[in-house]
BABA-695932 format. One record per residue: y, x, z of N, C-alpha, C in turn. Coordinates in steps of 0.02 Angstrom, whole numbers, padded with zeros to 5 digits. Layout:
% residues N
nv, nu, nw, cav, cau, caw, cv, cu, cw
Y, X, Z, Y, X, Z, Y, X, Z
...
***
This chain:
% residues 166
nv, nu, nw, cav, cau, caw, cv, cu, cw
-00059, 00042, 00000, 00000, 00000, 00000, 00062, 00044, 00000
00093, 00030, -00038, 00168, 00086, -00032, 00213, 00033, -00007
00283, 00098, 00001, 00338, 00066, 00047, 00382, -00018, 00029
00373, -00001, -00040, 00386, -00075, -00073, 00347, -00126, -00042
00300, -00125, -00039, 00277, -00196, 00005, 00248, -00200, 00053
00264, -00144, 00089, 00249, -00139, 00161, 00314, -00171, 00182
00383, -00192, 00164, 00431, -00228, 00195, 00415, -00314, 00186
00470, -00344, 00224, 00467, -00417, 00227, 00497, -00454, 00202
00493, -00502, 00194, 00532, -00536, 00152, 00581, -00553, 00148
00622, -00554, 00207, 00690, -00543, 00245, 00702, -00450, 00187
00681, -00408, 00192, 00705, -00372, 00181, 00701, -00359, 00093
00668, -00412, 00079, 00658, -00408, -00003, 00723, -00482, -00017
00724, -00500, 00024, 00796, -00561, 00000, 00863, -00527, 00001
00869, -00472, 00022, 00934, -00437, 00017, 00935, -00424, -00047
00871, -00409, -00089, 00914, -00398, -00158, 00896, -00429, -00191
00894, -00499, -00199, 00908, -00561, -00232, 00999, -00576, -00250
00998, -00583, -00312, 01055, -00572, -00364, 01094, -00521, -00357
01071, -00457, -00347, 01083, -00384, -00358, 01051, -00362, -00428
01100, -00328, -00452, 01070, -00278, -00504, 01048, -00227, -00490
00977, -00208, -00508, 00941, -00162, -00498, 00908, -00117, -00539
00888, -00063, -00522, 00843, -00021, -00559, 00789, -00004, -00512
00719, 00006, -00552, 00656, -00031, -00532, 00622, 00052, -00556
00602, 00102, -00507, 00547, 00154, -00534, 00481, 00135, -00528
00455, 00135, -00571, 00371, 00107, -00553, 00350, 00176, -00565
00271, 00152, -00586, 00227, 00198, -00577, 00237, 00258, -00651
00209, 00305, -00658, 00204, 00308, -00717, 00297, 00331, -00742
00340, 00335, -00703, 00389, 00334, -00717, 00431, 00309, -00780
00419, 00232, -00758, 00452, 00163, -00805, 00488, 00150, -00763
00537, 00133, -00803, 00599, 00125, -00785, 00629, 00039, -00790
00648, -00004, -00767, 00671, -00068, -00769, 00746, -00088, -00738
00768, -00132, -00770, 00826, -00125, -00727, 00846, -00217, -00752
00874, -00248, -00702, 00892, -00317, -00712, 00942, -00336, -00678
00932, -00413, -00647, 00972, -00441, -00584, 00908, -00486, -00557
00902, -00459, -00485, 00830, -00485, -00445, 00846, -00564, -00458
00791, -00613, -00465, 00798, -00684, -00456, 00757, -00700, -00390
00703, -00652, -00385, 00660, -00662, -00341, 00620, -00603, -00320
00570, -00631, -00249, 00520, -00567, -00240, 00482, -00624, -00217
00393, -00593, -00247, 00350, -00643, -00242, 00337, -00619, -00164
00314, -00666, -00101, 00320, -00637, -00033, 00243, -00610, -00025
00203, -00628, -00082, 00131, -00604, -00055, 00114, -00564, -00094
00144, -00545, -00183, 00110, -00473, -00208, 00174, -00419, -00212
00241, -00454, -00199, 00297, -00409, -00173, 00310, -00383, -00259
00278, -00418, -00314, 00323, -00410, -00382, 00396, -00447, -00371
00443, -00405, -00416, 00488, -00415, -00417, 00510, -00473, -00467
00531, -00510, -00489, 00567, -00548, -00538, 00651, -00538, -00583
00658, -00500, -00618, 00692, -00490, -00643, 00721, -00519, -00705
00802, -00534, -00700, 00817, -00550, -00778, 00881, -00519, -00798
00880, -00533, -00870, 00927, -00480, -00903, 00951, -00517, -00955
01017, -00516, -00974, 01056, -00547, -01031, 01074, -00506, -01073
01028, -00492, -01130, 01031, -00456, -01185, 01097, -00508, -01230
01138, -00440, -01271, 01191, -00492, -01300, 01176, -00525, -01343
01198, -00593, -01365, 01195, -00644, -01422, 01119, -00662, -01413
01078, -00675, -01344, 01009, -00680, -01330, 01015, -00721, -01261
00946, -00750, -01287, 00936, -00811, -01225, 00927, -00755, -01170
00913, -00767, -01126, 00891, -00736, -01057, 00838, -00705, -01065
00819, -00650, -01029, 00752, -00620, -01036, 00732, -00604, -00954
00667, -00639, -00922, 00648, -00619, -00884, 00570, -00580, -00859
00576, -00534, -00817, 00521, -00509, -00819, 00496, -00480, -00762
00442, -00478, -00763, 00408, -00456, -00675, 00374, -00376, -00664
00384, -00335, -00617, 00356, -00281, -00603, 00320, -00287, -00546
00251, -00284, -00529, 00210, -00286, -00506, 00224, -00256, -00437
00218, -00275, -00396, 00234, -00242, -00330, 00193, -00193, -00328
00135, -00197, -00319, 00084, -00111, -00308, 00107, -00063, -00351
00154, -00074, -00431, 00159, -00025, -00450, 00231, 00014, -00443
00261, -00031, -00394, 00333, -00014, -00369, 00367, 00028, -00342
00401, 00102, -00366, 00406, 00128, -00311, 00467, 00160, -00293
00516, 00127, -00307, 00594, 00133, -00272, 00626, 00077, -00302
00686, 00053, -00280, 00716, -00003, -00307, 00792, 00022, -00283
00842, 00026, -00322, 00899, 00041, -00316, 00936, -00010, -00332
00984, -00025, -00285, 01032, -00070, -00291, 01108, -00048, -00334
01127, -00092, -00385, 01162, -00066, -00439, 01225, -00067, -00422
01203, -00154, -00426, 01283, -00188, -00428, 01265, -00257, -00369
01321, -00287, -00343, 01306, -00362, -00311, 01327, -00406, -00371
01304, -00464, -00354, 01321, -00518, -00402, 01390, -00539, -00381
01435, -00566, -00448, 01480, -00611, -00416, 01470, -00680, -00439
01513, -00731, -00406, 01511, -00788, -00397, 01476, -00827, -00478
01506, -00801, -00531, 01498, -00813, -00617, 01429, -00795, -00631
01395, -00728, -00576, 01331, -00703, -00612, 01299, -00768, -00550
01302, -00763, -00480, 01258, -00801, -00447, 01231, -00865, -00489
01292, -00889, -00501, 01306, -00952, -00540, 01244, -00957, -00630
01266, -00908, -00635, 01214, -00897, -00708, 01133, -00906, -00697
01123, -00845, -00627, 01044, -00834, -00617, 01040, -00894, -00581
01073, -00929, -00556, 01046, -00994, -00526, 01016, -01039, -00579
01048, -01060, -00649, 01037, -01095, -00693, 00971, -01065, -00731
00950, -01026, -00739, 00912, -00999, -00738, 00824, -01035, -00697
00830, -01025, -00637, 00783, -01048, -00591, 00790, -01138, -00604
00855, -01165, -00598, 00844, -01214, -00588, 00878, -01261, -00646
00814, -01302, -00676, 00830, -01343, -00729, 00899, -01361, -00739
00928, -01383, -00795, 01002, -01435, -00819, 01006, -01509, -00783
00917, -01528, -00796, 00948, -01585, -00753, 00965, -01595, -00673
00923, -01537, -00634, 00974, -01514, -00584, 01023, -01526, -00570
01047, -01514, -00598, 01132, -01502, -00589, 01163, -01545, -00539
01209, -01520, -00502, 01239, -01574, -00454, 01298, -01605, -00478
01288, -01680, -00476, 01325, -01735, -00471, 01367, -01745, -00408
01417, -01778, -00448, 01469, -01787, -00386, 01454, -01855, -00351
01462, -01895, -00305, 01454, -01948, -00292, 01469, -01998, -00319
01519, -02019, -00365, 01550, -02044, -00406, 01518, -02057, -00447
01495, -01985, -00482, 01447, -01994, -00544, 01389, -02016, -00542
01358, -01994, -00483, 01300, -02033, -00469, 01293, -02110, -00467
01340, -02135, -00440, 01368, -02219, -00440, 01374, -02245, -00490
01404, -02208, -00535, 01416, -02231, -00596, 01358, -02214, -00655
01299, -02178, -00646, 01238, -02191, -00671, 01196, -02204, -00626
01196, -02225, -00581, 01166, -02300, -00555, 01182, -02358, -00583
01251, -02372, -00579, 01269, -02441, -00613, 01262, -02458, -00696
01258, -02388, -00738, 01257, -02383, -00781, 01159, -02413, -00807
01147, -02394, -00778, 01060, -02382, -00782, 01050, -02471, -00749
01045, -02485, -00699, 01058, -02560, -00663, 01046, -02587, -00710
01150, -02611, -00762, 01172, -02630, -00810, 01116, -02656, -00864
01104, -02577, -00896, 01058, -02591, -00934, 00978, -02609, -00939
00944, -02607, -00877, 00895, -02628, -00865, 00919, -02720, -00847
00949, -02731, -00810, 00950, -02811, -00805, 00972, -02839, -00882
01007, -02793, -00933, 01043, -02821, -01003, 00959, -02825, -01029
00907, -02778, -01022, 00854, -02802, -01047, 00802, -02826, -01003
00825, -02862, -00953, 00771, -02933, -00932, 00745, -02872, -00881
00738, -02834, -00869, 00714, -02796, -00811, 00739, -02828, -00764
00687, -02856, -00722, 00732, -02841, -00627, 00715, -02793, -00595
00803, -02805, -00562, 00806, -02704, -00540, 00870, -02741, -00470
00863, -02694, -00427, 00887, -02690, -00366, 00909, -02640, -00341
00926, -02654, -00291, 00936, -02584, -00237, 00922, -02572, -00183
00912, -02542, -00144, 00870, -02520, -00118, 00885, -02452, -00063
00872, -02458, 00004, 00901, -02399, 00045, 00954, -02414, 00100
00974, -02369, 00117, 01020, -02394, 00170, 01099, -02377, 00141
01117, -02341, 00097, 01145, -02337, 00054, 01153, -02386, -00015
01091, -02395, -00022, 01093, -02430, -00104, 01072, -02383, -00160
01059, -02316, -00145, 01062, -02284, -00165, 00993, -02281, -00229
00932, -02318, -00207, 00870, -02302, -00254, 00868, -02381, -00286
00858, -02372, -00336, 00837, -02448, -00382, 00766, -02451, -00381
00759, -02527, -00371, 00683, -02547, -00384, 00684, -02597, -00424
00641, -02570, -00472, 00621, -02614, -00537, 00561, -02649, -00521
00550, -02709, -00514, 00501, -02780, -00499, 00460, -02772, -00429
00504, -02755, -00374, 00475, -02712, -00324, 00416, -02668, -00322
00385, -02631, -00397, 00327, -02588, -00398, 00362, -02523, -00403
00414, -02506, -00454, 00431, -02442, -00439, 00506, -02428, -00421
00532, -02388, -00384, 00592, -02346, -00345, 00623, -02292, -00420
00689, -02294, -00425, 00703, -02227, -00465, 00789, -02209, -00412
00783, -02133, -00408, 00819, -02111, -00358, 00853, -02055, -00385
00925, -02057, -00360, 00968, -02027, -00400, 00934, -01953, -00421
00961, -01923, -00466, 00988, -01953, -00508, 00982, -01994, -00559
00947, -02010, -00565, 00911, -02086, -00614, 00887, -02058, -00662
00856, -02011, -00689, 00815, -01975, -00743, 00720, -02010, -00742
00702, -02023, -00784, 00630, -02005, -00798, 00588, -01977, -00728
00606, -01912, -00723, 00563, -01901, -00670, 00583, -01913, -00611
00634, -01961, -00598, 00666, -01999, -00529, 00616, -02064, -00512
00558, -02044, -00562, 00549, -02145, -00563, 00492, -02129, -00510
00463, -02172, -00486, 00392, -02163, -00434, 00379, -02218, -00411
00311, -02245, -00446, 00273, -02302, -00428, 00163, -02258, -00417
00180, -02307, -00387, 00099, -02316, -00380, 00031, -02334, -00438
00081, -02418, -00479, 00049, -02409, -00535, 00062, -02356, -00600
00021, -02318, -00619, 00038, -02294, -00661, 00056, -02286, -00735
00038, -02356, -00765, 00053, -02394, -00825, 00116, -02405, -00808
00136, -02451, -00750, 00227, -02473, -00763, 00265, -02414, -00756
00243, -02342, -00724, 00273, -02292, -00715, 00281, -02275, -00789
00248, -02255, -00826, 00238, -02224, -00891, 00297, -02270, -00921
00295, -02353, -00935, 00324, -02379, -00955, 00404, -02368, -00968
00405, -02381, -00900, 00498, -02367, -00860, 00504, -02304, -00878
00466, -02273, -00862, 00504, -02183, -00887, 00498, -02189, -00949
00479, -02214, -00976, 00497, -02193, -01075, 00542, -02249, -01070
00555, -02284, -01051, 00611, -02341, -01050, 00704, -02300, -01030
00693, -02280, -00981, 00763, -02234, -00970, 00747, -02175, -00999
00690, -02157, -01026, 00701, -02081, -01048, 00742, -02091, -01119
00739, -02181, -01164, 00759, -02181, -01205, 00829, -02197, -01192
00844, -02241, -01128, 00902, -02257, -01131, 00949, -02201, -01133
00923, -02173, -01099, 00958, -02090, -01072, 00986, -02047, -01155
00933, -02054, -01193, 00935, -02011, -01263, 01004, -02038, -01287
00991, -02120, -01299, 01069, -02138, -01325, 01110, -02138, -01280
01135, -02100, -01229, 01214, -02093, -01206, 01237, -02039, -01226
***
């Protein structure tokens, strides 16, 4: 086991969205901005924005790891980038407002086509379509969750289309 993953994970989160350079074995050389460290084989996760190129990410094996130099820190524009990255578009955070307003939007058009739909919560916040399934902000496809799984399939291709035409 070398010194690379003989540390903890506390001490492998310090260089999460740092730019780094990575000596492995074999003297290869890598260099990125950390997204991650896996906590049980202690590979690194790395990505890199080659110009006029989608993202490129890539992993160095923890056993074959054997110094990691810290480059640069991230700022607020890079955090912001490698976050999008990890976490889908539809992610994205909504303001409260907006959320309200594709709730009501979604509502709208499910009662305009004969759906009954409600609300639901202590807020109001989740719609229920014929009391079998719940869809919860932000009202996407994979917000929907029922038990049966035919009306699930249904409703989600139902807003997945409504969704296409806005």
């Amino acid at each position: 086991m070398n010194d690379w993953q003989k540390k903890s994970p506390l001490d492998w989160e310090t260089y999460v969205n740092k730019l780094v350079k990575v000596v492995a074995v074999e003297k290869h050389e890598y260099e990125g901005w950390v997204l991650t460290v896996d906590p049980v084989s202690a590979s690194i996760v790395l990505a890199t924005f080659p110009e006029n190129e989608e993202v490129s990410v890539s992993f160095v094996m923890g056993h074959a790891v054997q110094e990691v130099q810290i480059l640069q820190e991230a700022d607020s524009d890079m955090e912001q980038r490698l976050a999008r990255i990890v976490a889908p578009e539809e992610s994205q955070a909504y303001s409260p407002e907006e959320l309200e307003k594709r709730k009501n939007a979604l509502k709208t058009w499910l009662e305009t086509n004969h759906i009954p739909v409600g609300e639901q919560g202590e807020l109001g916040r989740t719609l229920s379509v014929a009391g079998v399934l719940t869809i919860d902000p932000p009202y996407g496809p994979e917000q929907c969750s029922s038990t049966n799984e035919i009306i699930l399939s249904r409703v989600q291709g139902l807003v997945q289309g409504y969704l296409d035409k806005q």
